[in-house]
C-alpha positions in Angstrom: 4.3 39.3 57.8 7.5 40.7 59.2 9.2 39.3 62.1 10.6 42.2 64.4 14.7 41.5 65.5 15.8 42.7 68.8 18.5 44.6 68.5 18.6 45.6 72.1 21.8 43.1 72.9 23.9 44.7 70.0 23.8 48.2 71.4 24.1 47.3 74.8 27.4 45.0 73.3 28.2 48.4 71.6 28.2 50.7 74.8 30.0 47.8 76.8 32.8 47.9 74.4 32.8 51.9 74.3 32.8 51.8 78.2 35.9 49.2 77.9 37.8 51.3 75.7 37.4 54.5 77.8 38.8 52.9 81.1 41.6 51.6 79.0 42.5 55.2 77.6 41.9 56.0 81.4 44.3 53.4 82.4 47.2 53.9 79.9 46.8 57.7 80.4 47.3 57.1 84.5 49.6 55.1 83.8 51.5 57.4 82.0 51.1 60.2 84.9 52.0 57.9 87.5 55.3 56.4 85.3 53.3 52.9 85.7 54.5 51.4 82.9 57.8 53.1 82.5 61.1 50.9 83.5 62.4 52.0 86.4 64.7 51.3 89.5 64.6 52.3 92.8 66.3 54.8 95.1 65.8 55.6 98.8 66.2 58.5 101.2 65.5 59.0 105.0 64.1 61.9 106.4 63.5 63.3 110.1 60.2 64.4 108.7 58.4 63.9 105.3 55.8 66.4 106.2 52.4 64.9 104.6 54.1 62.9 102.0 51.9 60.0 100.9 52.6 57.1 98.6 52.4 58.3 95.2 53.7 62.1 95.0 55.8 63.0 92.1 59.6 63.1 92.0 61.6 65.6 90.1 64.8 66.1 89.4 66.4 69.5 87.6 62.4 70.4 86.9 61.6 67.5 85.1 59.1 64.8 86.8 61.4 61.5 87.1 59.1 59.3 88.9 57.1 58.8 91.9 57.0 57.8 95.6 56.8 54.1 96.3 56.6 53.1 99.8 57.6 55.3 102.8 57.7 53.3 106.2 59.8 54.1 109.7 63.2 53.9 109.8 64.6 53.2 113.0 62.9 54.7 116.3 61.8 58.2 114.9 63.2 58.4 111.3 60.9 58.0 108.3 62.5 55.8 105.0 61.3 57.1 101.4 61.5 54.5 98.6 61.5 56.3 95.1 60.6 54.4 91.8 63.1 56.7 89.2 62.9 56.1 86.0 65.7 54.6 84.3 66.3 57.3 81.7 67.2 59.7 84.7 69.8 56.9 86.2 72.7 58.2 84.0 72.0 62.1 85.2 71.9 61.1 89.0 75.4 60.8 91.0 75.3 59.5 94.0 76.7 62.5 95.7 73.4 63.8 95.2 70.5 65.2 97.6 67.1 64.9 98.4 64.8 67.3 99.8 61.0 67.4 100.9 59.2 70.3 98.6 55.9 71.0 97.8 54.2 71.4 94.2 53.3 75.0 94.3 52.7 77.0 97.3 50.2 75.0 98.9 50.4 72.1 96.5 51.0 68.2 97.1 54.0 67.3 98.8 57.3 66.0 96.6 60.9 64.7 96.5 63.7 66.8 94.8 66.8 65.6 93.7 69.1 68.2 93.2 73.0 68.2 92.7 75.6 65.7 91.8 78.8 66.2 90.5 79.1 64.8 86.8 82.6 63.5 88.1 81.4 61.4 90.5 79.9 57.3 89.4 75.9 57.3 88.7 73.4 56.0 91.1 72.7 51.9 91.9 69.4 50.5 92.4 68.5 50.8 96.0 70.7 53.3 96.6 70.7 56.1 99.1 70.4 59.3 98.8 71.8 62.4 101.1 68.9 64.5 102.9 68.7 68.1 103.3 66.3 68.2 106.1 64.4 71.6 105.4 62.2 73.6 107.3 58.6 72.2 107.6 55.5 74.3 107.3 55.0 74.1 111.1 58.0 75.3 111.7 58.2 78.2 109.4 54.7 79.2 111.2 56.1 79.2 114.2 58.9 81.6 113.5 56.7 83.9 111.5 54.6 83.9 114.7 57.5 84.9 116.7 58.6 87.5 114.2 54.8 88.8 115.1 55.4 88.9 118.5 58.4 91.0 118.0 56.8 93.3 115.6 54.2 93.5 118.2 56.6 95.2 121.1 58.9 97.0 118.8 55.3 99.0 117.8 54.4 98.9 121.2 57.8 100.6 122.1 57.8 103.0 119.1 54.4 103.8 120.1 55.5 104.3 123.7 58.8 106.5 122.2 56.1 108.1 119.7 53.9 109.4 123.0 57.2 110.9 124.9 58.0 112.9 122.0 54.8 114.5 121.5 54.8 115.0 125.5 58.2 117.0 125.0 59.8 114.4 127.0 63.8 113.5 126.1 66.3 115.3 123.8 64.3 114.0 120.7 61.4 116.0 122.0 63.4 119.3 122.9 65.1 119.3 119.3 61.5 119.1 118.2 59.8 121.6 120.0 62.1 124.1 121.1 62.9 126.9 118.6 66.4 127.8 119.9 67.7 124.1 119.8 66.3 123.8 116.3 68.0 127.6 115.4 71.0 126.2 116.9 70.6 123.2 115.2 70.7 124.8 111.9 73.4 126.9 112.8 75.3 123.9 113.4 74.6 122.5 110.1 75.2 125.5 108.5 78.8 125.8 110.4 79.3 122.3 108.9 78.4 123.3 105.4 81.2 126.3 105.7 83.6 123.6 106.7 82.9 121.6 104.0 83.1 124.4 101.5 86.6 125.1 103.3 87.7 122.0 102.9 86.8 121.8 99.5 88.4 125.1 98.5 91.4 123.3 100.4 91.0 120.1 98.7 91.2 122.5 95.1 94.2 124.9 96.3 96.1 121.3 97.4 95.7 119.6 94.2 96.9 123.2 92.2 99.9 122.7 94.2 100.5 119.6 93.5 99.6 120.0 90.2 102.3 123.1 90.0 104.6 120.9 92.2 104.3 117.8 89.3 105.2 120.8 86.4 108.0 121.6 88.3 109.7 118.2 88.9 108.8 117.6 85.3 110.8 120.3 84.5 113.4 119.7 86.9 113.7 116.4 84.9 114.4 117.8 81.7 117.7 118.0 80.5 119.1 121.4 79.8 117.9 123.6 82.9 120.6 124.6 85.8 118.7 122.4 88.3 118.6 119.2 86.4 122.2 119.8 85.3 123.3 119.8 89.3 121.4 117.2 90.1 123.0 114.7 86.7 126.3 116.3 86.9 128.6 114.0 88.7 131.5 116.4 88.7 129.6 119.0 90.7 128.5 115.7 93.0 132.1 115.0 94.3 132.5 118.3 94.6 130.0 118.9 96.8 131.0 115.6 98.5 134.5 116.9 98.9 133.8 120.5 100.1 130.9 118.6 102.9 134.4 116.7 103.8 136.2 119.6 104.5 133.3 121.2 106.4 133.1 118.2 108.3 136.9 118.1 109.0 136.5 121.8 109.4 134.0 121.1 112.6 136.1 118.2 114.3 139.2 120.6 113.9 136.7 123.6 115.7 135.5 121.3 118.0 139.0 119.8 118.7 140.3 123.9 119.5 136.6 124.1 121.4 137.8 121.5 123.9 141.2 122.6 124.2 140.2 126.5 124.6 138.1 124.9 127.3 140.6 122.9 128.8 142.9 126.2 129.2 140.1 128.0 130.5 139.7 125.4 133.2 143.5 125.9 134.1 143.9 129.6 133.8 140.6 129.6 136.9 142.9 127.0 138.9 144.2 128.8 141.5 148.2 126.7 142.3 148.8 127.3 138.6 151.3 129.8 137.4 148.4 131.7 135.1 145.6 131.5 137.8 148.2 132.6 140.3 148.9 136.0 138.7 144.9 136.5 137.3 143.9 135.6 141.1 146.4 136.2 143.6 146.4 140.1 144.6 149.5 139.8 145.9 151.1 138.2 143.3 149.4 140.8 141.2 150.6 143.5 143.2 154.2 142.7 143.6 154.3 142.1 139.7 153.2 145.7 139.3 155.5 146.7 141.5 158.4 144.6 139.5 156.9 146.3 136.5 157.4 149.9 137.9 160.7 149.1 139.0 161.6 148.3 135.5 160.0 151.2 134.0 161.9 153.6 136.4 165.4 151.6 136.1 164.9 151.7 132.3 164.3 155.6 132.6 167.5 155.8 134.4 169.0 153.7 131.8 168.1 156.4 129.2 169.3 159.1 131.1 172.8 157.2 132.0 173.3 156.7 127.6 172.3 160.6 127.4 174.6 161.5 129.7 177.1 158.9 128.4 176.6 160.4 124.6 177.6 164.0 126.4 180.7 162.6 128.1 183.9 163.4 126.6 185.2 160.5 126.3 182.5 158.6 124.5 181.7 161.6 122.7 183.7 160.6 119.5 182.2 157.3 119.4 178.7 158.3 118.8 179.8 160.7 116.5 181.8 158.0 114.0 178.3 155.5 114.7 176.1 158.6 113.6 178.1 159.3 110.6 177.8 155.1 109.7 174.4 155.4 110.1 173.8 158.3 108.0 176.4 156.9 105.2 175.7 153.1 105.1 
């Protein structure tokens, strides 16, 4: 006869031992997650607010998860002090002008640190160093503004709707231009007024650049050598010849202007009455007596004549004009 074994003990042994060897793969593959066994050195940062950040949360630096959150405690009388554990691999890529900021793994995700920035010309971080903060916005805070920005959408549709209401009254300017059929035939005309002007000025704009586009032909042709223009303008010769004759005009003026001022300086003395000149153009008397003096002369040289004639009929001189006529006619 057969004696049964028990082999209850071994396959409970069996599951114990399965059991064991799924919490340590559970345990080494935490580990992993959490950095647990990973060498690493610490860094801290102190924030006005870490927003729901708990022991734990995940660091990450340029996208890449760097380690976790070890301790967070106050710091001073309102402040709150975040200890990271940082792995030691990511020591050489962190400077220590670089910043820490509260961000959140997804939209609505977990709370987390992120280390950005640095400048690669500054030293590496310590252990236990500190890190700048970049205090951002929390999600309480950007509620509240986007409930503000509500309350303004709110009354600028309550005013538009208010604006809205006038208009269809026919209430304002904005209503007239709207309703009325002469403002809106004005209206048009208007536009159309500005459309002629604008075609104006574009015909303008296109007869100004032909100009100047006939304008730059001519000076380029003005340039070339070998045309009368361009010969002027090179020739020095015909320069100081030019300068010399605008001399000449100029001494030409000063002399004019010279005989201008003395003409008028005579002028000024011929109206004064105590000289000799503006005696005899402005004294009657003066005027009068030398016409009288005048016909006196004119009747004594009459009586002049006569005297010769009768002189040239005397006998005694007669034979004197007859010898000075017969010289006269044989030189």
């Amino acid at each position: 006869m057969k004696i049964l074994k028990n082999n209850r003990p071994v396959i409970v042994g069996i599951f114990i031992l399965i059991g064991l060897a799924i919490l340590v793969v559970t345990i080494f593959t935490l580990g992993g997650q959490k950095k647990t066994f990973v060498k690493s050195f610490t860094l801290n940062a102190i924030f006005n607010d870490v927003g729901g950040l708990v022991v734990g949360a995940n660091i990450w630096f340029s996208g890449l998860k760097v380690g976790t959150v070890k301790k967070i405690g106050f710091y001073g009388d309102s402040k709150v002090q975040v200890t990271m554990s940082i792995e030691n691999a990511a020591e050489s890529h962190i400077h220590i002008n670089a910043k820490a900021k509260m961000g959140s793994d997804g939209l609505i995700g977990n709370k987390i640190v992120i280390i950005y920035g640095g400048d690669s010309t500054k030293p590496q971080v310590e252990k236990n160093d500190f890190l700048m903060v970049e205090n951002a916005l929390s999600t309480d805070d950007m509620l509240a503004t986007l409930q503000l920005n509500n309350k303004n959408l709110v009354e600028i549709t309550n005013t538009f709707k208010s604006i809205s209401k006038k208009i269809d009254g026919g209430k304002g300017t904005i209503a007239t231009l709207l309703n009325d059929k002469n403002m809106a035939m004005k209206l048009n005309k208007t536009v159309e007024n500005l459309q002629m002007m604008a075609d104006n000025f574009k015909t303008a704009s296109m007869s100004g650049k032909i100009v100047l586009s006939d304008f730059e032909k001519f000076s380029g042709k003005i340039n070339k050598p070998g045309n009368s223009i361009n010969d002027f303008a090179t020739d020095t010769l015909v320069y100081n010849k030019i300068v010399g004759t605008v001399t000449q005009l100029q001494s030409a003026a000063s002399s004019l202007n010279k005989f201008t001022v003395n003409l008028k300086t005579l002028s000024e003395k011929v109206n004064q009455k105590n000289s000799p000149i503006g005696i005899l153009l402005n004294d009657a008397e003066t005027a009068n007596s030398l016409k009288n003096t005048i016909k006196n002369l004119e009747s004594g040289s009459h009586k002049l004549d006569e005297d010769l004639e009768a002189l040239q009929h005397n006998f005694l001189f007669k034979g004197f004009f007859k010898k000075k006529a017969k010289e006269q006619e044989n030189p």
